[in-house]
VOFIVEX-403148 format. One record per atom (N, C-alpha, C): z, y, x; atom name; residue number from 1. Coordinates in pm, whole numbers, plus 50000, padded with zeros to 5 digits. Each point is the difference from the previous one (the first is absolute). Layout:
# VOFIVEX-403148
(rec (Z,Y,X),CA,NUM),
...
//
This chain:
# VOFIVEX-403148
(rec (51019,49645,52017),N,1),
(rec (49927,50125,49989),CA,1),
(rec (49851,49981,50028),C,1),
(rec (49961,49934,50140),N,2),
(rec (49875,49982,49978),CA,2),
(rec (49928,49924,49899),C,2),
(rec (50058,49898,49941),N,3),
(rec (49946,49930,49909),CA,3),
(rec (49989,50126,49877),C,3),
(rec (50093,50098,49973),N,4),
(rec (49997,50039,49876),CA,4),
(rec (49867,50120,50015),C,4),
(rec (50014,50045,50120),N,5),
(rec (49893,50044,50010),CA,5),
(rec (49862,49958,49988),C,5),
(rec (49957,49866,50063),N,6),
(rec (49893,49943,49975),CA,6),
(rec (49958,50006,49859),C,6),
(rec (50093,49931,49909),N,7),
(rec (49978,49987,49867),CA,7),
(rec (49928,50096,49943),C,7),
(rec (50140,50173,50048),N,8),
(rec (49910,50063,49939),CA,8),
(rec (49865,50082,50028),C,8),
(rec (49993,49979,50164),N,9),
(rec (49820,50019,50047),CA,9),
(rec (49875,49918,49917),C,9),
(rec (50048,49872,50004),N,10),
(rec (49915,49935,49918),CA,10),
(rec (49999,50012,49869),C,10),
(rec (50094,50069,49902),N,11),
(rec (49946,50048,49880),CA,11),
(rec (49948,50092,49946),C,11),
(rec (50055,50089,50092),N,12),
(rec (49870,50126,50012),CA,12),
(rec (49893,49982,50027),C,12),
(rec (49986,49905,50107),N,13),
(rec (49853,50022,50047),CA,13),
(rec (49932,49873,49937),C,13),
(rec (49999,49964,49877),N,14),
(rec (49994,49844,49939),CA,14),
(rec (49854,50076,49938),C,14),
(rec (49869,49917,50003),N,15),
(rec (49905,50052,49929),CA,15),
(rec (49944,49848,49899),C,15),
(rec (49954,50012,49916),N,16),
(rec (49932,49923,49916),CA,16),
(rec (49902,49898,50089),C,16),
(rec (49985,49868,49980),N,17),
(rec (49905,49915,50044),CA,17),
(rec (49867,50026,49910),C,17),
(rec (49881,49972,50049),N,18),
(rec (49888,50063,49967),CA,18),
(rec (49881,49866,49951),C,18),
(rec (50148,49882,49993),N,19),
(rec (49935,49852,50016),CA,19),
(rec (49948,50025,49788),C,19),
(rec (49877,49864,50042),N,20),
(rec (49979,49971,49825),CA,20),
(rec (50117,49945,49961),C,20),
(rec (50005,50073,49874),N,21),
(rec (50146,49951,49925),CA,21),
(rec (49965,49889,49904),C,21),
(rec (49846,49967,49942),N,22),
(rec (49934,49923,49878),CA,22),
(rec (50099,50067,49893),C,22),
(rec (50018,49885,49894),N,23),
(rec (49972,50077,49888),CA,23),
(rec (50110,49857,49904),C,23),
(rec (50102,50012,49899),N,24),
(rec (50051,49919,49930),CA,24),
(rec (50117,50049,50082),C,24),
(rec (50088,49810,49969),N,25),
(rec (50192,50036,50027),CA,25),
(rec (49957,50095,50118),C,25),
(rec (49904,49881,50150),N,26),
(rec (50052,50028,50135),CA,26),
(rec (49979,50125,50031),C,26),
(rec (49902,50059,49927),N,27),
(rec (49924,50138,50017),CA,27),
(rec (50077,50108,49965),C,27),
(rec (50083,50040,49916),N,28),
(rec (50035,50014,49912),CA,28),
(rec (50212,50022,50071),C,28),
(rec (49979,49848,50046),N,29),
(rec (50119,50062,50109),CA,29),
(rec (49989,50046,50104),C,29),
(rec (49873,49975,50099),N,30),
(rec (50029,50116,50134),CA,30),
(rec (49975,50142,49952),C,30),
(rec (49954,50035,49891),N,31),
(rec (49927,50086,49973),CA,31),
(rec (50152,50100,49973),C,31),
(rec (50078,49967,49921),N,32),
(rec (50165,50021,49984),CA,32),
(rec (50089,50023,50095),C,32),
(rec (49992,49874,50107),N,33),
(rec (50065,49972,50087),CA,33),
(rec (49947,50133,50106),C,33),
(rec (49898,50038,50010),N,34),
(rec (49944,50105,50101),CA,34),
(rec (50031,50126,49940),C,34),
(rec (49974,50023,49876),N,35),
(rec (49986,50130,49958),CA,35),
(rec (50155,50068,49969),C,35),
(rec (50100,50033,50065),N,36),
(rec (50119,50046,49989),CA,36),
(rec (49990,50047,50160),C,36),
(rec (49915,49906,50084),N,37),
(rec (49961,50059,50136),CA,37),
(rec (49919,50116,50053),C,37),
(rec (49917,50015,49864),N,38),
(rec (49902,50095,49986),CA,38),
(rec (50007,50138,50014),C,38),
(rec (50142,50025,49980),N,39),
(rec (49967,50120,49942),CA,39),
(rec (50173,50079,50062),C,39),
(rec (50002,50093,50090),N,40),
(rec (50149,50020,50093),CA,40),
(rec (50085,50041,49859),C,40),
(rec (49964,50051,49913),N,41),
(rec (50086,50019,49868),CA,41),
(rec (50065,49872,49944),C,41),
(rec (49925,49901,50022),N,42),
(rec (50119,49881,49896),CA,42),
(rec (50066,49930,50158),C,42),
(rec (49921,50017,50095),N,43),
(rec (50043,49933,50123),CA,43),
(rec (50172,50081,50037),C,43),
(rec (49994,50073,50001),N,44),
(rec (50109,50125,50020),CA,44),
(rec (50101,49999,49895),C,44),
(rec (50014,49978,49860),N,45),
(rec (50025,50024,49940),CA,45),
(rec (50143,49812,50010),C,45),
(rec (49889,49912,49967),N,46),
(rec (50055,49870,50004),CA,46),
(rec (50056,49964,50129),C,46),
(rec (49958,50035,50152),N,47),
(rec (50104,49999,50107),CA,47),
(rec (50110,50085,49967),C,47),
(rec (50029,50121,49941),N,48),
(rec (50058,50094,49971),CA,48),
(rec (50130,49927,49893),C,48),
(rec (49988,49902,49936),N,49),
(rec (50062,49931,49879),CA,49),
(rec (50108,49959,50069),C,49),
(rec (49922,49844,50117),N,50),
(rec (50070,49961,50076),CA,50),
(rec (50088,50068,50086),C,50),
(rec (49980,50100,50054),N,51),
(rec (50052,50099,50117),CA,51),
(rec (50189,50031,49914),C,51),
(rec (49911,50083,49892),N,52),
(rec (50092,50093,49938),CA,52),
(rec (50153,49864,49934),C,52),
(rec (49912,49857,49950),N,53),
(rec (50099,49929,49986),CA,53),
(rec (50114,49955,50094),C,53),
(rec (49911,49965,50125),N,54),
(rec (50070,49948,50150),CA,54),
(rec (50128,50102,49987),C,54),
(rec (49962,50124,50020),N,55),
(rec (50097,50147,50028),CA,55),
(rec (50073,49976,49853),C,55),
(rec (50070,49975,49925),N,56),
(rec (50027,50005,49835),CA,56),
(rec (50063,49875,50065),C,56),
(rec (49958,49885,49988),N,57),
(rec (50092,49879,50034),CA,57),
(rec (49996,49947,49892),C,57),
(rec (50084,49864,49969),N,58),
(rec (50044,49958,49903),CA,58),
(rec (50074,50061,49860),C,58),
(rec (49949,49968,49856),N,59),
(rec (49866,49917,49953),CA,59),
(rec (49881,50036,50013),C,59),
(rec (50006,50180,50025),N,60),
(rec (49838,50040,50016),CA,60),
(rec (49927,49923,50119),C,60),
(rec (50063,49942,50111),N,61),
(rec (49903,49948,50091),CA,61),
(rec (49911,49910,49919),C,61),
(rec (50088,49918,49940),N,62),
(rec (49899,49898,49898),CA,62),
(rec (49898,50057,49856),C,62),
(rec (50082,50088,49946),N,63),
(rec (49950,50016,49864),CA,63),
(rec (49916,50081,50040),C,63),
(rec (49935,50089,50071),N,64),
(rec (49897,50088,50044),CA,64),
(rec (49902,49936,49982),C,64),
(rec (50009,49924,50115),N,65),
(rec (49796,49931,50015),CA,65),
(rec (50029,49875,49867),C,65),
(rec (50094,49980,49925),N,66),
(rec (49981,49924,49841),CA,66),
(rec (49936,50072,49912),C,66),
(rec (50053,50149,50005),N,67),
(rec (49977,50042,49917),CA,67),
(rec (49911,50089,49972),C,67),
(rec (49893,49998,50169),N,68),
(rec (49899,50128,49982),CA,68),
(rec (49858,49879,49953),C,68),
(rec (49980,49845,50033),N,69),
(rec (49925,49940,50005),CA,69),
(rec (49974,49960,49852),C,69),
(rec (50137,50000,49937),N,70),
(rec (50002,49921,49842),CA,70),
(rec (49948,50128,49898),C,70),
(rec (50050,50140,50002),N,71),
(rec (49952,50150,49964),CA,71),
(rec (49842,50001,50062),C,71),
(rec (49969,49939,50100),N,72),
(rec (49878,50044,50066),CA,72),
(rec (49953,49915,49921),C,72),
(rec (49977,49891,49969),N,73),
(rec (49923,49878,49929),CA,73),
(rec (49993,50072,49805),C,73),
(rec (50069,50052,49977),N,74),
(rec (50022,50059,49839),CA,74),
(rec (49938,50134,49999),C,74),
(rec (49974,50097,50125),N,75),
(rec (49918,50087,50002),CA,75),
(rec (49861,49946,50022),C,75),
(rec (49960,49914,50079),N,76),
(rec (49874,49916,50007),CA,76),
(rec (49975,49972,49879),C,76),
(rec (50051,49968,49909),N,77),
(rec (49929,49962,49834),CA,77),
(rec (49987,50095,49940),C,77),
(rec (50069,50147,50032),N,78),
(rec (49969,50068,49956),CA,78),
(rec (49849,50043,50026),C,78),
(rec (50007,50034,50129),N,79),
(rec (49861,50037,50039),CA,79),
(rec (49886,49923,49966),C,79),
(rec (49977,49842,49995),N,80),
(rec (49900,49888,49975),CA,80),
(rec (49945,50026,49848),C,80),
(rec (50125,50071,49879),N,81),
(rec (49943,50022,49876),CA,81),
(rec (50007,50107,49989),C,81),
(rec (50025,50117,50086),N,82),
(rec (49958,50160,50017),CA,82),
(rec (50071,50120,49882),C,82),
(rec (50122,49899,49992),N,83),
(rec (50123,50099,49939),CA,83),
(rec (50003,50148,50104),C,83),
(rec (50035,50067,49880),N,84),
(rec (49996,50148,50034),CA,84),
(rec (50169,50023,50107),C,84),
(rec (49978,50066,50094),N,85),
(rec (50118,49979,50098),CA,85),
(rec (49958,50173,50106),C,85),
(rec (50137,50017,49977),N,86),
(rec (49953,50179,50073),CA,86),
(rec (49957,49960,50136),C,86),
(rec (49955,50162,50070),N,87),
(rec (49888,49999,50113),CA,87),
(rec (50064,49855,50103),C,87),
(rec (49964,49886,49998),N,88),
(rec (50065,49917,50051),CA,88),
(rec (49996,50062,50185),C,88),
(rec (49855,50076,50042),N,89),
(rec (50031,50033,50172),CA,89),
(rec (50067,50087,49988),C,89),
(rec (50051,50076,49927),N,90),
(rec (50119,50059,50051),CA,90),
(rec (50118,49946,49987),C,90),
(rec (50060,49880,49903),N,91),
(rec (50094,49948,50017),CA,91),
(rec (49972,49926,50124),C,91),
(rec (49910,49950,50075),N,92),
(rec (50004,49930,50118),CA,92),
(rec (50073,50071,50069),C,92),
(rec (49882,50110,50031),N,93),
(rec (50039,50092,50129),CA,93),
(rec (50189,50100,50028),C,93),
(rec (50033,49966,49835),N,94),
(rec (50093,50036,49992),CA,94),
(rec (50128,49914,50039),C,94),
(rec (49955,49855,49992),N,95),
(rec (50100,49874,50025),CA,95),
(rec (49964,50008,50166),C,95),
(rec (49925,50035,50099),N,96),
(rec (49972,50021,50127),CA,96),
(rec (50116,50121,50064),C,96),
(rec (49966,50104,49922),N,97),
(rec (50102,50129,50023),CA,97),
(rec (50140,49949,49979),C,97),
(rec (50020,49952,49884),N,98),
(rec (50140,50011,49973),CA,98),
(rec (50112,49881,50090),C,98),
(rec (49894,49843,49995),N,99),
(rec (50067,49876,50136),CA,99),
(rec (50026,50113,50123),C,99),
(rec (49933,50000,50039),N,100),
(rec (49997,50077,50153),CA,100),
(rec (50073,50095,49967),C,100),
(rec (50027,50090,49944),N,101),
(rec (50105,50105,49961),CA,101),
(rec (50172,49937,50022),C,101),
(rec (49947,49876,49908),N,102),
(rec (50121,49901,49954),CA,102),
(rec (50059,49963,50138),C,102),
(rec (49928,49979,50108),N,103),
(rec (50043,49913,50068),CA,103),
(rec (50023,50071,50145),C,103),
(rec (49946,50136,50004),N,104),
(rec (49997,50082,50105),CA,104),
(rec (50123,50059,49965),C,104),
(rec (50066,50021,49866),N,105),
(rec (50113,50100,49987),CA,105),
(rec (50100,49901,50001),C,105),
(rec (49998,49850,49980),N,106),
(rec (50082,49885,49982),CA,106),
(rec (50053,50047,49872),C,106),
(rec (49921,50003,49907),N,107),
(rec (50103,50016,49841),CA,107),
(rec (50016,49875,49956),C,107),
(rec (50103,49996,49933),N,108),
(rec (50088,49889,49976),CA,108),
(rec (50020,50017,49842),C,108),
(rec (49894,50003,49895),N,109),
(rec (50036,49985,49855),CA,109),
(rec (50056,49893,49966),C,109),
(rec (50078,49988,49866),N,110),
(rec (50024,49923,49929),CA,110),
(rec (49920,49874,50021),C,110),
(rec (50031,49844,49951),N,111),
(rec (49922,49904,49993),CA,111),
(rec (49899,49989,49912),C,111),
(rec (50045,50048,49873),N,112),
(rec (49920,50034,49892),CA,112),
(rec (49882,50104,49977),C,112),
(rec (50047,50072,50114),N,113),
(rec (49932,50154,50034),CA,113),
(rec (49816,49975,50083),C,113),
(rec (50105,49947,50126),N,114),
(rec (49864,49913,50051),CA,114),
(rec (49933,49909,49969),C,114),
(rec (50068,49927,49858),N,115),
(rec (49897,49900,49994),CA,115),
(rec (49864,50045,49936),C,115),
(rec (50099,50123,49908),N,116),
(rec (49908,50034,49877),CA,116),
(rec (49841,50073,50073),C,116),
(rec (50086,50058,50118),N,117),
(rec (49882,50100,50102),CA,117),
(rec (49868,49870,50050),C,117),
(rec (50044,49946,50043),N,118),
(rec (49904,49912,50077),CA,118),
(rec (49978,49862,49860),C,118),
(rec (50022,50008,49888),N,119),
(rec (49883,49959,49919),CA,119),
(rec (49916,50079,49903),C,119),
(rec (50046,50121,49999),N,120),
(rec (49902,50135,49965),CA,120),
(rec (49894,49970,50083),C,120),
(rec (50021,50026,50182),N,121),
(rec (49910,50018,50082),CA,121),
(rec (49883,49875,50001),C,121),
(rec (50059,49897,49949),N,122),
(rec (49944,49879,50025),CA,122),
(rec (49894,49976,49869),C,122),
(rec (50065,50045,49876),N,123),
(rec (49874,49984,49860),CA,123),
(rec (49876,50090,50070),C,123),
(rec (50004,50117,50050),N,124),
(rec (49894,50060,50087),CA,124),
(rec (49945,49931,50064),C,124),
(rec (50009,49978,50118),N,125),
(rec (49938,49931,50071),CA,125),
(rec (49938,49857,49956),C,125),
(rec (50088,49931,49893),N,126),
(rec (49929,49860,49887),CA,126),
(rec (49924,50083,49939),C,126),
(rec (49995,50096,49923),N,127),
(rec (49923,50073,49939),CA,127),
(rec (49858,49992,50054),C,127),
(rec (49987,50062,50138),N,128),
(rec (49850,49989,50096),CA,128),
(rec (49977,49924,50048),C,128),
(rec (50090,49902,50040),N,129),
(rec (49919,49855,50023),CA,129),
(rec (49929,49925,49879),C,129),
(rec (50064,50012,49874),N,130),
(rec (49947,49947,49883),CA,130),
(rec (49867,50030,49972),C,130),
(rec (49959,50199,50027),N,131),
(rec (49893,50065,49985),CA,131),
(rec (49931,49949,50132),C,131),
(rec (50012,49953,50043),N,132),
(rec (49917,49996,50117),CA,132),
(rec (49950,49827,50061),C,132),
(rec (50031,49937,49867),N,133),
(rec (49994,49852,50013),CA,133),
(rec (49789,49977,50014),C,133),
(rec (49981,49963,50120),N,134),
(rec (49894,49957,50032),CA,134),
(rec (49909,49905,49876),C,134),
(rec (49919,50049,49933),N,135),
(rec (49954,49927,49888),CA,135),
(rec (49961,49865,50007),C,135),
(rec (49917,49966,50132),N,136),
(rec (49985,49839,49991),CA,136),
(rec (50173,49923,50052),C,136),
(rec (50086,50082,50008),N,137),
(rec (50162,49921,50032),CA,137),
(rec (50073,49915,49875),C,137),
(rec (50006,49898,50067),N,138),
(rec (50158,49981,49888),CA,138),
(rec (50075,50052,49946),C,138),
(rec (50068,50040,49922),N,139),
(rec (50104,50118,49956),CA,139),
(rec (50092,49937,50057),C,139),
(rec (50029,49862,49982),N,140),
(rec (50156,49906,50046),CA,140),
(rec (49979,50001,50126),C,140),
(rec (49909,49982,50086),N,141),
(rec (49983,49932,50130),CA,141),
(rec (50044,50164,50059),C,141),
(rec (49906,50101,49936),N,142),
(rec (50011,50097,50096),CA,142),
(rec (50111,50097,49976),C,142),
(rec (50135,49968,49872),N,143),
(rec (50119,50068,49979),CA,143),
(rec (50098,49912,50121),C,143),
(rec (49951,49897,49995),N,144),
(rec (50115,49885,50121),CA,144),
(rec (49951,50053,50096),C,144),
(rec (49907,50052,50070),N,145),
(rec (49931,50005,50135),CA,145),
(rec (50101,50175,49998),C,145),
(rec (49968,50057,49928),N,146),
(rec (50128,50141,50039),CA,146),
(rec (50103,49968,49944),C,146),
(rec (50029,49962,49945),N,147),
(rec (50164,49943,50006),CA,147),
(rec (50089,49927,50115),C,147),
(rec (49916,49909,50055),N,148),
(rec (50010,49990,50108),CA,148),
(rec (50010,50058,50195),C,148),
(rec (49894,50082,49920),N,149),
(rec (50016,50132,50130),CA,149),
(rec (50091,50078,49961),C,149),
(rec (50003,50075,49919),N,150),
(rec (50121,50081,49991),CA,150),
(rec (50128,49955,50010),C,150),
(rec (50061,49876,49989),N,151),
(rec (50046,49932,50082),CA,151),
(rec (50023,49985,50156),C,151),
(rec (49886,49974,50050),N,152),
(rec (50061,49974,50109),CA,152),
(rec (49972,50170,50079),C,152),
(rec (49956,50076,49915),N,153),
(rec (50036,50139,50042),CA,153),
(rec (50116,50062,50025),C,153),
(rec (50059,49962,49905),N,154),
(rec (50194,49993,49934),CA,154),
(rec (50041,49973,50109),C,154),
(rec (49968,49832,50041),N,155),
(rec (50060,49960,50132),CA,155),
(rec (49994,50074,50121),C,155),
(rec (49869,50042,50061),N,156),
(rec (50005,50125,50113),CA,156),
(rec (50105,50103,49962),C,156),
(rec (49998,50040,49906),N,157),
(rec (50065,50094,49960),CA,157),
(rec (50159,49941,50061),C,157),
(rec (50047,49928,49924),N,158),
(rec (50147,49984,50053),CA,158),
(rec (49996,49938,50108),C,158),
(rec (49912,49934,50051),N,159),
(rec (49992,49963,50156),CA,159),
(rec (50039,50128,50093),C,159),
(rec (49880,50087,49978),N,160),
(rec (50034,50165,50088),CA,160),
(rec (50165,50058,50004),C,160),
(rec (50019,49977,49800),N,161),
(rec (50173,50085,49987),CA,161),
(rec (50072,49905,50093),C,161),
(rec (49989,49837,50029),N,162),
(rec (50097,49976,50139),CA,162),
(rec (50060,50072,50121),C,162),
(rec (49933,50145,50009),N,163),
(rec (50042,50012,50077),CA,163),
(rec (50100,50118,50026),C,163),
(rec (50005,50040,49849),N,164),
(rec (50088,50133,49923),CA,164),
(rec (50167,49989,50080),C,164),
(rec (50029,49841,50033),N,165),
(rec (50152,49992,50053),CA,165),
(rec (50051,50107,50089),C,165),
(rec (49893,49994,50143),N,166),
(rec (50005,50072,50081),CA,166),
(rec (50004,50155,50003),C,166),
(rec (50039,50144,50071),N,167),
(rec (49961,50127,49994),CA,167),
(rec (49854,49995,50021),C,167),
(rec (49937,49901,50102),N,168),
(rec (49850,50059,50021),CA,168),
(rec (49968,49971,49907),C,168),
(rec (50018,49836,49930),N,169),
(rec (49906,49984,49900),CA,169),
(rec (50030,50115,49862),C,169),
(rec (50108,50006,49986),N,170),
(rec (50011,50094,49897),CA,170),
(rec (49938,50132,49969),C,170),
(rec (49956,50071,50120),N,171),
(rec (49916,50130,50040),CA,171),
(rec (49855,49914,49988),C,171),
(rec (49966,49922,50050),N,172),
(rec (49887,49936,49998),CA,172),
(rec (49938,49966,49859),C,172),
(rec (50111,49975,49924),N,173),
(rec (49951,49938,49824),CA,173),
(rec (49994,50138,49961),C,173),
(rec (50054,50129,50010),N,174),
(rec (50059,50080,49906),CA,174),
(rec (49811,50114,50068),C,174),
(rec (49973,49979,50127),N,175),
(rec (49927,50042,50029),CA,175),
(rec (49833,49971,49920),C,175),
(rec (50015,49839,50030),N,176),
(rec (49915,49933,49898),CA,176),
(rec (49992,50043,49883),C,176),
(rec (50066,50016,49939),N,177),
(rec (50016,50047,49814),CA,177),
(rec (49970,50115,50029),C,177),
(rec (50023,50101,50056),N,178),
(rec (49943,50164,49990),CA,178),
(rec (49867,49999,50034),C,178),
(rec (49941,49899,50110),N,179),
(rec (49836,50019,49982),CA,179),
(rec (49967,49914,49871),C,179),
(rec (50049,49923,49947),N,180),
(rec (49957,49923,49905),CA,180),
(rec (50013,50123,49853),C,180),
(rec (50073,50037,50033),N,181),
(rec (49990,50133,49859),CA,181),
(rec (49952,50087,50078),C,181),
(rec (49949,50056,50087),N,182),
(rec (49901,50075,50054),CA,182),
(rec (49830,49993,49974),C,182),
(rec (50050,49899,50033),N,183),
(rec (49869,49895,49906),CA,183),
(rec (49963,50033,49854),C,183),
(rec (50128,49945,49961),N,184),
(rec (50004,50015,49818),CA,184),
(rec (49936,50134,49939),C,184),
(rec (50023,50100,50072),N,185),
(rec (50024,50150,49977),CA,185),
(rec (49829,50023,50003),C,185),
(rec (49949,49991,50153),N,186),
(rec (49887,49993,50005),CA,186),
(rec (49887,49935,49811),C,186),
(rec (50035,49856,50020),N,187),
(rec (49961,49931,49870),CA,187),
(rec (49992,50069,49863),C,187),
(rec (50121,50076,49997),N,188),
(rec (50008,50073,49877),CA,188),
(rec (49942,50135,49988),C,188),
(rec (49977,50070,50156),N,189),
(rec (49914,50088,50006),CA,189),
(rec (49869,49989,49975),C,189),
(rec (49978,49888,50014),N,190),
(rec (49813,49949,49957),CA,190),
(rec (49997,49957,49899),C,190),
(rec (50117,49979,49867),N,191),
(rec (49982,49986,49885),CA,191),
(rec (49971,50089,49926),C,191),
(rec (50113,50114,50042),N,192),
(rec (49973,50111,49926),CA,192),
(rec (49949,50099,50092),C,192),
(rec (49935,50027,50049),N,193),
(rec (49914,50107,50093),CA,193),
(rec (49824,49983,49929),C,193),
//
């Protein structure tokens, strides 16, 4: 429990390094590698992947964080050549609401159900990282540099659901997910407000 807690103090409170990133592959990947940190919407969203898989179990424990990173990388191309794609912040803020929803009410969809949910949520969020690719970056260096974080976001994520076995932890995750779609709710209020 304390460990799962730590994890998730430190991903909330995770802020961007402020170091020179330069410019090419290396540039290009911290620049990637940081920016999924940036911003509590993809931070929330991708711990949220992991969480909701941990609680889901087997195959979603695995196919979750497979399948939001490989959708996230195909929405990134979308965005880099600026294909037309609906209000992508509100599909964010909406993949924020609905994990935390997911995971505070413990819904238990289909395999197929959830997968389809969390690679919807994930072309979004590839979507704005794509739009938001730092112009002197790599495109390759800096799609591996968030591919990689969102990754090991995944991992906090099911690191924290460790602790779903237990009654506390179970009130504890389910608690987590209602501020995390508390959150979401907020997000979507500043989309459309």
């Amino acid at each position: 429990m304390p460990l799962a807690c730590a994890v998730t103090l430190a991903s909330v409170l995770a802020t961007p390094a402020s170091a020179h990133t330069g410019t090419g592959l290396a540039g290009g990947f911290v620049s990637g590698l940081l920016h999924p940190l940036s911003g509590m919407d993809h931070l929330l969203a991708m711990v949220s992947v992991g969480l909701w898989g941990a609680i889901l179990g087997r195959p979603l424990l695995v196919a979750l964080p497979v399948i939001f990173p490989a959708m996230m990388a195909g929405g990134a191309i979308l965005g880099m050549v600026g294909a037309p794609v609906p209000p992508v912040e509100l599909g964010i803020a909406l993949s924020v609401l609905m994990l935390g929803m997911a995971i505070a009410f413990g819904l238990r969809p289909p395999v197929w159900l959830a997968s389809v949910m969390v690679g919807v949520f994930a072309l979004f969020h590839g979507y704005a990282h794509g739009r938001e690719l730092p112009s002197a970056a790599d495109p390759i260096g800096y799609s591996a540099g968030f591919v990689l974080s969102t990754g090991l976001l995944h991992i906090a994520g099911i690191a924290v659901g460790t602790v779903n076995d237990t009654r506390r932890g179970a009130l504890f995750v389910k608690g987590l997910g209602a501020g995390i779609g508390v959150t979401g709710l907020y997000f979507l209020a500043r989309v459309l407000l």
